[in-house]
C-alpha positions as CSV (number, residue, x, y, z in Angstrom):
1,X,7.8,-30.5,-23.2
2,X,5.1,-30.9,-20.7
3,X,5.1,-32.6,-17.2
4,X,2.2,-33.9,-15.2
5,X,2.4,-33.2,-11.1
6,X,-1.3,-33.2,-9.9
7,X,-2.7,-30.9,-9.9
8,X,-0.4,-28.6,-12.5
9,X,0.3,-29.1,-16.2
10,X,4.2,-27.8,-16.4
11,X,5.6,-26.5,-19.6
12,X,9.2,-26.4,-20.1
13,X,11.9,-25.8,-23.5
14,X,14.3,-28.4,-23.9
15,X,17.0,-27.7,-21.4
16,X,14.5,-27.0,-18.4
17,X,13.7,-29.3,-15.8
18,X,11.2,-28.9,-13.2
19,X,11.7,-31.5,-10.2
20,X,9.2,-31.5,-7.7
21,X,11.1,-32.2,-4.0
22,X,8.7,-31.8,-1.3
23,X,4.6,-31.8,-0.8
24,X,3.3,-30.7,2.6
25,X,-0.4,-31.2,3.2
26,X,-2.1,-30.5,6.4
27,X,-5.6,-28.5,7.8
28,X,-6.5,-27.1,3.9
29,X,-3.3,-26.0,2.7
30,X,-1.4,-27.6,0.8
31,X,2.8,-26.3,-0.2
32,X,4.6,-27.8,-3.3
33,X,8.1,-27.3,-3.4
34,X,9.7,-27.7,-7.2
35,X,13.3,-27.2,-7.9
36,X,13.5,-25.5,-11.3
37,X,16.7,-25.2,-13.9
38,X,17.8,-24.5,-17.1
39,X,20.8,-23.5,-19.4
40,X,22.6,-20.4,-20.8
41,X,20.8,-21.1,-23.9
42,X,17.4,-21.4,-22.4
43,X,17.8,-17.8,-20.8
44,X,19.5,-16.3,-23.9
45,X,15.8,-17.1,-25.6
46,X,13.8,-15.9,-22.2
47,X,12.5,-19.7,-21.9
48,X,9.3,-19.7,-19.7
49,X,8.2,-22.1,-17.0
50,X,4.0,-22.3,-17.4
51,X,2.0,-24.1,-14.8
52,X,-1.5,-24.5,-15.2
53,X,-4.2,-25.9,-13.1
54,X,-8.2,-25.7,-12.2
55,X,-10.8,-26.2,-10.0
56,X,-13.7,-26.2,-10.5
57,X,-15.7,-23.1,-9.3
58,X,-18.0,-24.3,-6.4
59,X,-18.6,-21.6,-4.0
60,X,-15.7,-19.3,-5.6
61,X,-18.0,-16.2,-6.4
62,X,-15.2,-13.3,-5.8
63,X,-11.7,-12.8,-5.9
64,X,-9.1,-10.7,-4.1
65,X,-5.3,-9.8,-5.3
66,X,-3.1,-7.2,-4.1
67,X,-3.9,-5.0,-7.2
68,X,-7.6,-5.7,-7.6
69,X,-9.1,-2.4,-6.4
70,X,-12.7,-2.2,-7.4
71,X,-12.6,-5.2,-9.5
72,X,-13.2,-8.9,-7.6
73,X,-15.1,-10.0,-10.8
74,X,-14.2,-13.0,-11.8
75,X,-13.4,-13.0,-15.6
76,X,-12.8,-15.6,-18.7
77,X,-9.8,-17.4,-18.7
78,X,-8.5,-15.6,-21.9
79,X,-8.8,-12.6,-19.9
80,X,-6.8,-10.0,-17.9
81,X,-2.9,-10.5,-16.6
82,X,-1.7,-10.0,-13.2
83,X,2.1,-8.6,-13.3
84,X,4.2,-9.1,-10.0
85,X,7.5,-8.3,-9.2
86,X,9.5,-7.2,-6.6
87,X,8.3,-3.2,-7.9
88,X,4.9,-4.3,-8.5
89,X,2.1,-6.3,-7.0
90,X,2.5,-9.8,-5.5
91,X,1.9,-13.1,-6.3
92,X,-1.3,-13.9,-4.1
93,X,-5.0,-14.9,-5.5
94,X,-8.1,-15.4,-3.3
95,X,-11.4,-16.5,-4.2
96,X,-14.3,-16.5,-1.7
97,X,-17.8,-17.0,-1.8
98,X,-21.0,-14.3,-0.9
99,X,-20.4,-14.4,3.3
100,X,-16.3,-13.7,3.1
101,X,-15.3,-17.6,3.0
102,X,-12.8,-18.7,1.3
103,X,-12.8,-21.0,-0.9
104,X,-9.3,-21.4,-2.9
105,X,-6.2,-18.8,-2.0
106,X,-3.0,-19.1,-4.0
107,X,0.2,-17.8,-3.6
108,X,3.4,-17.9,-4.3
109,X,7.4,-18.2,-2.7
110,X,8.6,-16.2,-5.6
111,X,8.1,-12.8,-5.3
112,X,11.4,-10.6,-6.9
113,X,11.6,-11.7,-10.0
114,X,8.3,-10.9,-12.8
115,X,5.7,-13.4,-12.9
116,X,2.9,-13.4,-15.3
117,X,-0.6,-14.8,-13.5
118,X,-3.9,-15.6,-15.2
119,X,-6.9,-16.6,-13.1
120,X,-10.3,-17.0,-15.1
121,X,-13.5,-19.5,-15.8
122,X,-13.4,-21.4,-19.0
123,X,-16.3,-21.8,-20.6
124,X,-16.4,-25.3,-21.8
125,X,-16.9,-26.6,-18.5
126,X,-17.0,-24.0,-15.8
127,X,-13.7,-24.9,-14.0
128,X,-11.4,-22.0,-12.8
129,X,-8.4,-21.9,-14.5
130,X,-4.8,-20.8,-13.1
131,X,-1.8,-20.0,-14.7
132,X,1.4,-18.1,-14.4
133,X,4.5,-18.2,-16.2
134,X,8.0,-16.9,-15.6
135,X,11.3,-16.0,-17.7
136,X,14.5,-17.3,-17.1
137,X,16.6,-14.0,-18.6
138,X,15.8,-12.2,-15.6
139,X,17.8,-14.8,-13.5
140,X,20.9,-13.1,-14.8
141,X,24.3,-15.6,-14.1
142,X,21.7,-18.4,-12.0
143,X,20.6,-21.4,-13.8
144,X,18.5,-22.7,-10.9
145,X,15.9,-21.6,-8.6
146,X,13.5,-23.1,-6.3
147,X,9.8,-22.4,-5.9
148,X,6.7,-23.4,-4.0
149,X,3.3,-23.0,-4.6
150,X,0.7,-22.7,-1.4
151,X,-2.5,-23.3,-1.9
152,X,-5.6,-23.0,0.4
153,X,-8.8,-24.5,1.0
154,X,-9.9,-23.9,4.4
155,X,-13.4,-22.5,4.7
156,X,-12.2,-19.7,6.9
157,X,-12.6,-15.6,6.2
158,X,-11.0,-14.6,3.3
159,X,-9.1,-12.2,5.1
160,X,-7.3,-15.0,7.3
161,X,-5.9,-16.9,4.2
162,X,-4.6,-13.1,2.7
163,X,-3.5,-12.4,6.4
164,X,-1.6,-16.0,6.6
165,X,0.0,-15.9,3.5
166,X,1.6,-12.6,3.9
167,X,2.6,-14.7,7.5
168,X,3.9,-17.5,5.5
169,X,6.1,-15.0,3.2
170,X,7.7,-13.0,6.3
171,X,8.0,-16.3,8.5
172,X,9.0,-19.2,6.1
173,X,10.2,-17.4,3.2
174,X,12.7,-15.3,4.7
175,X,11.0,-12.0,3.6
176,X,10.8,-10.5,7.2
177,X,9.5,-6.7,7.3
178,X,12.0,-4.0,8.2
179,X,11.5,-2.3,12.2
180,X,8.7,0.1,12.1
181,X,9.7,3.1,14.0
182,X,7.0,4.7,16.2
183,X,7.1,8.2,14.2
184,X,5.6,6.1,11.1
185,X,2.4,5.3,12.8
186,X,2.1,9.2,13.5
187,X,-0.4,11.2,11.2
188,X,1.2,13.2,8.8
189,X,0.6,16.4,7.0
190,X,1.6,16.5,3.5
191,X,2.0,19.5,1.1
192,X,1.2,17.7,-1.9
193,X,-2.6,18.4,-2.3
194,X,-2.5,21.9,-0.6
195,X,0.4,23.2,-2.4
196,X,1.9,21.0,-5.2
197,X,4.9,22.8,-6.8
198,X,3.8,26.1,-5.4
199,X,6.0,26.1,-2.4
200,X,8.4,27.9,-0.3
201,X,10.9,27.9,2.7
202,X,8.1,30.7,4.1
203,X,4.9,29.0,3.6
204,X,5.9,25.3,4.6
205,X,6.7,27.0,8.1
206,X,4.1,29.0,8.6
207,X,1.9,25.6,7.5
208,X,3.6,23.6,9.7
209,X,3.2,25.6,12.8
210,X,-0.9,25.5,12.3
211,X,-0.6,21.7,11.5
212,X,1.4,21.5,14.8
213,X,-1.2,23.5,16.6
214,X,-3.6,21.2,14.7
215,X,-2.1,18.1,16.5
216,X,0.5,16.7,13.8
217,X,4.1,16.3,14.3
218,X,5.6,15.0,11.1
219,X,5.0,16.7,7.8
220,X,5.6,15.8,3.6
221,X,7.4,18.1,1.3
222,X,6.6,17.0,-2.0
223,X,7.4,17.9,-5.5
224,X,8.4,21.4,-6.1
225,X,11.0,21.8,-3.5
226,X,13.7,21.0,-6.6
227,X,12.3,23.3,-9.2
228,X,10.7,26.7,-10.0
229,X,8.5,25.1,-12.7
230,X,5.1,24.8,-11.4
231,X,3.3,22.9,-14.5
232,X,3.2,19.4,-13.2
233,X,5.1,16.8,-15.1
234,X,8.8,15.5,-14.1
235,X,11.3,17.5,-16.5
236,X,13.1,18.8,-14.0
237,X,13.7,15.9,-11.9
238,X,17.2,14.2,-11.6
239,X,19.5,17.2,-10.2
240,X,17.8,17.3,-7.3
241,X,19.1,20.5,-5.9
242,X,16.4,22.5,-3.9
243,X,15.4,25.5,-6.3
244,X,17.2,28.5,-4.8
245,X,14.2,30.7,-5.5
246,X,12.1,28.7,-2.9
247,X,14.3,26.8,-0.6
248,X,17.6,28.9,-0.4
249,X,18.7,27.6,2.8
250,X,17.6,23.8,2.8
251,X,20.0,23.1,6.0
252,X,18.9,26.0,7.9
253,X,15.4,25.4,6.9
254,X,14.6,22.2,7.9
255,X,16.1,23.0,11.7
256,X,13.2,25.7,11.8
257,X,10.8,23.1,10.8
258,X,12.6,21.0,14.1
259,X,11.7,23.9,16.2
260,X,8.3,23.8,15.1
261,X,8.4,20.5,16.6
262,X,8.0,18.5,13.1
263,X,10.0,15.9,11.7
264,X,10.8,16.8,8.1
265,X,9.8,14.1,5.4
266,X,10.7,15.2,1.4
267,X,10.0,13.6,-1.9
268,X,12.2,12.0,-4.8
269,X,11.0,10.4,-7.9
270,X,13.5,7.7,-7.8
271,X,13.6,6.4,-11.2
272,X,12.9,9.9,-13.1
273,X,15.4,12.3,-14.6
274,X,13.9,14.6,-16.6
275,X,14.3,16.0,-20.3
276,X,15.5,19.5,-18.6
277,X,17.7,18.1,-15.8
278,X,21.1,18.8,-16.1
279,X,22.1,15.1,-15.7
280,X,19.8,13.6,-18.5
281,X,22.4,14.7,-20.9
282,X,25.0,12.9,-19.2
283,X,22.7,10.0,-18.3
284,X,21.0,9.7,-21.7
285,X,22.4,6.4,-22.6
286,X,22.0,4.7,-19.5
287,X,17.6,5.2,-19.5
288,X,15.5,1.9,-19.7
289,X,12.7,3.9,-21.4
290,X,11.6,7.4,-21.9
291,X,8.2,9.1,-20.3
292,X,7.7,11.4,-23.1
293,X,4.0,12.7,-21.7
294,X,5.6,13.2,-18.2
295,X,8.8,15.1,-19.7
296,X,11.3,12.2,-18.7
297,X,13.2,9.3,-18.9
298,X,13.6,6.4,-16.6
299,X,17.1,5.7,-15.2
300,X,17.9,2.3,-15.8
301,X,19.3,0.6,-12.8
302,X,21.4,-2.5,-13.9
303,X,24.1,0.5,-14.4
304,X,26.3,0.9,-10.9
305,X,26.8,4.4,-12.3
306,X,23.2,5.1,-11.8
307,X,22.3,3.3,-8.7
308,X,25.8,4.8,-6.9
309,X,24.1,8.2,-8.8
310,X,20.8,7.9,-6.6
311,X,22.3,6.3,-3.1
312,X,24.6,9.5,-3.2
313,X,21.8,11.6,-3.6
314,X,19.6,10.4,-0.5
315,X,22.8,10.2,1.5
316,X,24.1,13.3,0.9
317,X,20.4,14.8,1.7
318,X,20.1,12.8,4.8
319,X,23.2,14.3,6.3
320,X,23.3,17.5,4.3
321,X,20.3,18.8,6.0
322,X,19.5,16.7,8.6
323,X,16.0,15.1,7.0
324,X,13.8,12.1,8.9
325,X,13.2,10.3,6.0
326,X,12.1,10.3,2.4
327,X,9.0,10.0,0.4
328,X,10.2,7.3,-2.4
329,X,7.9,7.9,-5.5
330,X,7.6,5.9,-8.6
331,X,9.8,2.5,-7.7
332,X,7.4,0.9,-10.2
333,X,8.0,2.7,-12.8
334,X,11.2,0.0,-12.6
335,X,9.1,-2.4,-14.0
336,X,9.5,-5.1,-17.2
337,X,7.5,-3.4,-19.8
338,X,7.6,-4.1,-24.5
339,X,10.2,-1.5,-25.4
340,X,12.5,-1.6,-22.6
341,X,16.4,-0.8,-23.4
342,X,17.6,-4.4,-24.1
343,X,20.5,-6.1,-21.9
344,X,23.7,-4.0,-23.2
345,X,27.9,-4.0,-22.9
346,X,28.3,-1.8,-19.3
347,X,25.2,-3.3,-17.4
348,X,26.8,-5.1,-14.3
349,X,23.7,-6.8,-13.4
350,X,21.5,-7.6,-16.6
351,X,18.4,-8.4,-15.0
352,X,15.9,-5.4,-14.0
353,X,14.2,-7.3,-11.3
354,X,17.7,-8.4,-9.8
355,X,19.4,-4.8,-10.2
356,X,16.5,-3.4,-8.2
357,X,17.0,-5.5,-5.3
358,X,20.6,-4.9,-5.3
359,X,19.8,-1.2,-5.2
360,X,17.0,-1.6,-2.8
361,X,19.0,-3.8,-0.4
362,X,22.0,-1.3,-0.6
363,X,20.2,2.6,0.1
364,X,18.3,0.9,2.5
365,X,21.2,-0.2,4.4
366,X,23.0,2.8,4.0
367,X,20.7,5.2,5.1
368,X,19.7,3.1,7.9
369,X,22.8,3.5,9.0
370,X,23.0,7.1,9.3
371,X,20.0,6.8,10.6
372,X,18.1,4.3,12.0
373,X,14.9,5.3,12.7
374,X,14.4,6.7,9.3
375,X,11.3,6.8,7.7
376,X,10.8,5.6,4.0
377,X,7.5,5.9,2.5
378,X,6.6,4.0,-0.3
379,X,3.2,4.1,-2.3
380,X,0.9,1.6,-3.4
381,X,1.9,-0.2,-6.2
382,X,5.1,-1.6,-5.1
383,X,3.8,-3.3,-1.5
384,X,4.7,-7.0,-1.7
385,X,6.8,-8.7,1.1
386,X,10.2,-8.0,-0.3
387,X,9.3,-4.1,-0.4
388,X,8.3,-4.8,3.3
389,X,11.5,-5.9,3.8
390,X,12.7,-2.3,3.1
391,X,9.7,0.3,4.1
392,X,8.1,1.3,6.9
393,X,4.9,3.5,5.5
394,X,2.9,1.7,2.7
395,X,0.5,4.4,1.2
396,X,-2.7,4.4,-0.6
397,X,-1.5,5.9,-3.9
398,X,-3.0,9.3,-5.0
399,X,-6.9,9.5,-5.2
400,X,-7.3,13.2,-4.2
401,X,-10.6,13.9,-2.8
402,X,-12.0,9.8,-3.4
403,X,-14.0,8.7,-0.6
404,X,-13.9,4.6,-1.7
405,X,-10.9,4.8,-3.6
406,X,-9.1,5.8,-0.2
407,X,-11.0,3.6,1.6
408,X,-10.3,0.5,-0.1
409,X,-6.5,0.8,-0.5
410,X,-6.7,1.0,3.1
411,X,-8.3,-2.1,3.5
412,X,-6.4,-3.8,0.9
413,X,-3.1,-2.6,2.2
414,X,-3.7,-3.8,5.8
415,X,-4.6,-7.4,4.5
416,X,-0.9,-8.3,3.3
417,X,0.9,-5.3,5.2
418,X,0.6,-6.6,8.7
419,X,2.2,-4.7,11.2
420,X,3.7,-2.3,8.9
421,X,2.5,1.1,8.9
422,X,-0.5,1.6,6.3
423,X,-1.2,5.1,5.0
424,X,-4.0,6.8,3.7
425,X,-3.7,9.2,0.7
426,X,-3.6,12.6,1.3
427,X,-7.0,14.1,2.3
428,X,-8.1,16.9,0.7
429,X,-11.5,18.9,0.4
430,X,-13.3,22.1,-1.4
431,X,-13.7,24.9,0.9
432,X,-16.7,25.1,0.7
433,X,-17.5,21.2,1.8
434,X,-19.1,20.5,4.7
435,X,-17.7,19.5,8.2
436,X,-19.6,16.2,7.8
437,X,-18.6,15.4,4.3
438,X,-14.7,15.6,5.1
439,X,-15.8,13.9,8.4
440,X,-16.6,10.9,5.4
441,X,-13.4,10.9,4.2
442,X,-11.4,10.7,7.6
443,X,-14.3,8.2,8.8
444,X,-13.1,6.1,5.3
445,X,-9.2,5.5,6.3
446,X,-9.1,5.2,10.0
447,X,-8.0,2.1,10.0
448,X,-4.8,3.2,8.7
449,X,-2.7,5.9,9.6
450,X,-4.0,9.3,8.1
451,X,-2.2,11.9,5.7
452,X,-3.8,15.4,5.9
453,X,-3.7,17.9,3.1
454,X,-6.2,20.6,3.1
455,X,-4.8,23.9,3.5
456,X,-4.9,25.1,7.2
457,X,-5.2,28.4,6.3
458,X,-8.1,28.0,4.1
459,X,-10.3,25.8,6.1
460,X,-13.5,26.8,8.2
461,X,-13.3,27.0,11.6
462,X,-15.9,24.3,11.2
463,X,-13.2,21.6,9.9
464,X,-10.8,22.9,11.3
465,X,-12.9,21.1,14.6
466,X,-13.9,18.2,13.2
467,X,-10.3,17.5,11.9
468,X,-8.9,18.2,15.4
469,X,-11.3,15.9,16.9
470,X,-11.2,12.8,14.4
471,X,-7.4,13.6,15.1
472,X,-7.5,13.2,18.3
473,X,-9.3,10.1,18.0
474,X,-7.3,8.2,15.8
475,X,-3.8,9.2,18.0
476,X,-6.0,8.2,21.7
477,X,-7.0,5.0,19.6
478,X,-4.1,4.2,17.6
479,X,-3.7,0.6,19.8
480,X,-6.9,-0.5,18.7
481,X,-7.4,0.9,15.1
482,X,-3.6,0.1,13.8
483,X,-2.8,-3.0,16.1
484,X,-6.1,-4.5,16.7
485,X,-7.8,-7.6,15.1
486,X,-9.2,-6.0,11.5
487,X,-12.2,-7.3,10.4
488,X,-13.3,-5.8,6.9
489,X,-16.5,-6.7,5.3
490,X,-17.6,-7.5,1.9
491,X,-14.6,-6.2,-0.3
492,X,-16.7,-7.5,-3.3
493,X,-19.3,-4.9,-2.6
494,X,-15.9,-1.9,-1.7
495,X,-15.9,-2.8,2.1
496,X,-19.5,-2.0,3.4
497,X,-18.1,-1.8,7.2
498,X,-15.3,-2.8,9.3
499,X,-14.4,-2.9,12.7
500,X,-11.1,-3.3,15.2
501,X,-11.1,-5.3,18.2
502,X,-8.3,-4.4,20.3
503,X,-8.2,-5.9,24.5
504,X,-11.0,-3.6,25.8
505,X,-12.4,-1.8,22.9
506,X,-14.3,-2.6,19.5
507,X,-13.6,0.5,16.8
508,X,-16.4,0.0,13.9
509,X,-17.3,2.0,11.7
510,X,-20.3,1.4,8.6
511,X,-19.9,3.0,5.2
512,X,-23.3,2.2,3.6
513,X,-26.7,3.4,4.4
514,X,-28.8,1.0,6.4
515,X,-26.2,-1.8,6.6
516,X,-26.9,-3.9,9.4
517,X,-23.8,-4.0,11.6
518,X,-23.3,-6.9,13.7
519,X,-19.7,-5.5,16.0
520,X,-18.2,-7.8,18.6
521,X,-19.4,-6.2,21.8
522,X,-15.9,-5.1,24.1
523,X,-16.0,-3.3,27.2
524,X,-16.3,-0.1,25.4
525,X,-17.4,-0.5,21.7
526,X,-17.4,2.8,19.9
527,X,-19.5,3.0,16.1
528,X,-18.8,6.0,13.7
529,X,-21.0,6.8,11.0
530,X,-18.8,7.1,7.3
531,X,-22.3,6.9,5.4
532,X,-24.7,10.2,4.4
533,X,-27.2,8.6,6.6
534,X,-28.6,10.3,9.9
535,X,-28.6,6.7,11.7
536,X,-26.8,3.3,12.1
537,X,-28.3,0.1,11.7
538,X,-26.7,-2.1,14.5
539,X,-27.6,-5.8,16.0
540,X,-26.7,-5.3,19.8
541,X,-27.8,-7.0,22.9
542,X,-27.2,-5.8,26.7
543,X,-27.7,-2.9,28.7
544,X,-25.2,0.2,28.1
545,X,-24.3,3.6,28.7
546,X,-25.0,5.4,25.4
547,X,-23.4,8.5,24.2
548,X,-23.6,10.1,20.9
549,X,-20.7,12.9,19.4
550,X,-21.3,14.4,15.7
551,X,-18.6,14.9,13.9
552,X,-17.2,18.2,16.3
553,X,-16.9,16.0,19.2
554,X,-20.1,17.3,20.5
555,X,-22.4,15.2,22.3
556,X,-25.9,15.3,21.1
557,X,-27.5,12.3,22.6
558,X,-26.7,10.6,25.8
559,X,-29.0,8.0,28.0
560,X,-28.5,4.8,29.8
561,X,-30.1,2.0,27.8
562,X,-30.9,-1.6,27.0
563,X,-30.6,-2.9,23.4
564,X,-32.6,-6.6,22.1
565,X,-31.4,-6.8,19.0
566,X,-31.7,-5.2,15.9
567,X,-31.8,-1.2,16.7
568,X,-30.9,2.1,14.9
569,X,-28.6,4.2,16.9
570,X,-28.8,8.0,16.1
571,X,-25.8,8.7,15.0
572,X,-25.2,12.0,12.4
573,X,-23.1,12.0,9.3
574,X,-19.5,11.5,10.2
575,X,-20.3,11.3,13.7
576,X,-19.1,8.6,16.0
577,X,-21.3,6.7,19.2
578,X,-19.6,5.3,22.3
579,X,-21.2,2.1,23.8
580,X,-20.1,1.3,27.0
581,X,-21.1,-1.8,28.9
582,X,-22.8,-1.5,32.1
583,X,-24.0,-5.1,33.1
């Protein structure tokens, strides 16, 4: 059966109806509200709801979704799916044209249960076509739902229409973000890259009191604290018992890494118990898929054995041994995918995207109220506004050593996140790189907050200065560069430059070579150099007090002068120039 609403084409089974209650139009955005339901029988057979719509594509020459990454090509409309769920992704298109205005940004109210989204030119007629569909099984017991679709056309920066529908989702959707603790805006050290599995009691002291000295005050233990395997892979993940070869003392541990002056962050793979735990055996019939590559299965979380199995865990950690928060890995790995265990006799909750709520909503809770101030990482991947609801750090996932990748999950992050924390993935380096390179990186996620993981004891004396001075700057600057008004160019072309623009200060900083800059002018506008380029290309106008800093905080070039437009400022490889205005 299909129904005509303008502008969507809705396809239901027998036994579904689609109602349309409500249309709110006003300033280029537009809100339809549907009211949606169907039978028992209809969600026995996973019925679908499709919608379907165009425009036609004047002035949309990019798009932008949560998940996009390097790829704002617009493609066919028999092309690529977009998956979102409350564990994956959301449910937000933009399109835009060459200068960053958009033209057409989608989105929708739904975002826990799995959606299926199409977006893509036909070539008959060179309309844009949108689509999405959704199941009715995952409903579990409900046979009714409502949903409304927000579309806008205002011919404003792309960002804004991102920026106003993560707004719209935290304001009038009832999605609003869980309290960010100060402590999760702090820059972190993380053991991951330095160490991975190779870790001790001994060494994560010894690396935390040079990370202290270095300026941080929170650190990451990742994987290996649970096992003496060191071969990568997740077999022995599920006891979760802290390998007595390495961490004999976890309790008494932990309170030295207090003394140091650290908070004490550790990592789980939430979903994972492995081939070698010693709970897969007892847990082997409750798994929604196995891993085999990664050594594991996937605990499948419409089971109250296994979700009381994992809130146990983190709260008997959390007390246990006194931790500040915990790394949460692999939450989308609790995604719909072919092959999954089908609903079965035991399961109290029969949909996935329902029984990860529940579970979400309830550790969350719990552990909050132990401790409130906890801090929950979660990684990119599983960042929509219902995840916000639970998180406090957002990171960029792994990219080890990947100057753009880095940079534009920061980017992308901070359009949907807003004042949640957005973290960088962990830097790391060669030893033998130079101060200026690794300069690039830092340079590359300073608008977010930065994870550090080169080894302190390996590092030259070289880094070791620039990273204290880049550190420095990011915690003197944190109001500007975490709170301020972000402004990120040309995420068609992987963010070319960006800048903040806080109550006294503009923070920009230019990531191609010869890229002609044109920063809002504060009281003090400061303009680091994240390209290989020995000067910045910058339109200015007014007389200033110049200085110049490389990348070790040391000033090379100072002088009072006047600027008339279009000038290139000498500023060295991952160094950064302070304007400030003198009349």
């Amino acid at each position: 059966m299909e129904l005509q609403y303008n502008p969507f084409q809705i396809t239901l089974a027998e036994g579904m109806t689609c109602t349309p209650t409500a249309l709110r139009e006003a300033a280029g955005i537009a809100e339809y509200d549907f009211h949606l339901t169907w039978t028992a029988e209809n969600a026995e057979k996973d019925d679908k709801f499709l919608f379907d719509w165009r425009t036609p594509q004047v002035g949309l020459m990019y798009k932008w979704t949560p998940s996009c990454g390097f790829h704002h090509n617009m493609e066919p409309d028999w092309g690529g799916t977009i998956s979102s769920m409350i564990s994956r992704s959301a449910p937000l298109s933009a399109f835009y044209d060459g200068q960053g205005i958009n033209h057409y940004t989608w989105a929708l109210s739904e975002c826990t249960m799995r959606v299926e989204i199409q977006n893509g030119i036909m070539e008959e007629n060179g309309n844009i076509r949108f689509r999405f569909t959704m199941g009715t099984f995952q409903f579990a017991t409900r046979k009714e739902s409502d949903l409304t679709i927000r579309i806008d056309t205002r011919p404003v920066p792309y960002r804004d229409t991102i920026q106003a529908v993560a707004a719209w989702w935290e304001n009038e959707q009832g999605m609003t973000p869980a309290a960010v603790p100060p402590a999760a805006r702090e820059p972190v050290y993380s053991f991951w890259y330095s160490y991975h599995q190779e870790i001790t009691d001994k060494e994560v002291e010894e690396e935390c009191r040079r990370a202290k000295e270095l300026g941080f005050d929170i650190c990451i233990i990742d994987d290996g604290w649970q096992t003496d395997d060191a071969g990568r892979g997740y077999a022995y993940c599920g006891d979760w018992e802290p390998a007595p070869s390495k961490f004999p003392d976890m309790k008494a541990h932990v309170a030295r890494v207090h003394e140091i002056g650290m908070k004490y962050v550790i990592w789980y793979s939430v979903c994972f118990v492995g081939f070698h735990s010693k709970h897969y055996e007892h847990f082997k019939d409750k798994i929604l898929r196995n891993v085999s590559h990664l050594g594991t299965a996937v605990l499948d979380p419409r089971y109250k054995e296994v979700r009381d199995f994992l809130l146990n865990i983190y709260k008997t950690a959390l007390v246990e041994w006194n931790l500040d928060g915990f790394k949460l890995d692999f939450i989308d790995t609790w995604s719909d995918q072919p092959g999954d265990a089908p609903y079965q006799e035991g399961m109290d909750i029969p949909s996935l995207s329902e029984a990860v709520t529940v579970f979400m909503n309830t550790v969350i809770a719990e552990l909050k109220a132990i401790k409130p101030d906890i801090l929950l990482e979660f990684r990119q991947g599983y960042i929509g506004p219902v995840m916000k609801t639970f998180g406090n750090m957002f990171r960029v996932g792994d990219c080890p050593g990947d100057y753009i990748s880095n940079r534009v999950g920061v980017f992308d992050l901070r359009m949907i996140m807003g004042r949640q924390a957005v973290h960088s993935d962990m830097l790391m380096w060669h030893p033998n790189e130079s101060a200026e390179r690794d300069a690039l990186q830092i340079i590359s996620i300073m608008y977010g907050v930065m994870q550090y993981s080169a080894r302190l004891d390996s590092i030259t004396p070289r880094v070791a200065k620039m990273s204290k001075f880049w550190l420095d700057f990011l915690k003197e600057h944190q109001a500007t560069l975490l709170d301020g008004e972000l402004r990120a160019y040309d995420p068609q072309s992987l963010y070319t430059w960006a800048e903040a623009i806080g109550e006294s200060e503009t923070i920009a900083a230019v990531y191609q070579a010869e890229r002609l800059i044109t920063p809002v002018i504060g009281e003090v506008t400061w303009i680091a150099n994240g390209s290989e380029c020995d000067r910045v290309l910058a339109d200015l106008k007014g007389y200033f007090e110049l200085v110049v800093y490389n990348c070790l905080g040391e000033v090379v070039f100072e002088d009072d002068i006047s600027f008339l437009g279009t000038t290139f400022l000498p500023i060295p490889t991952g160094g950064i120039a302070k304007l400030r205005r003198t009349r």
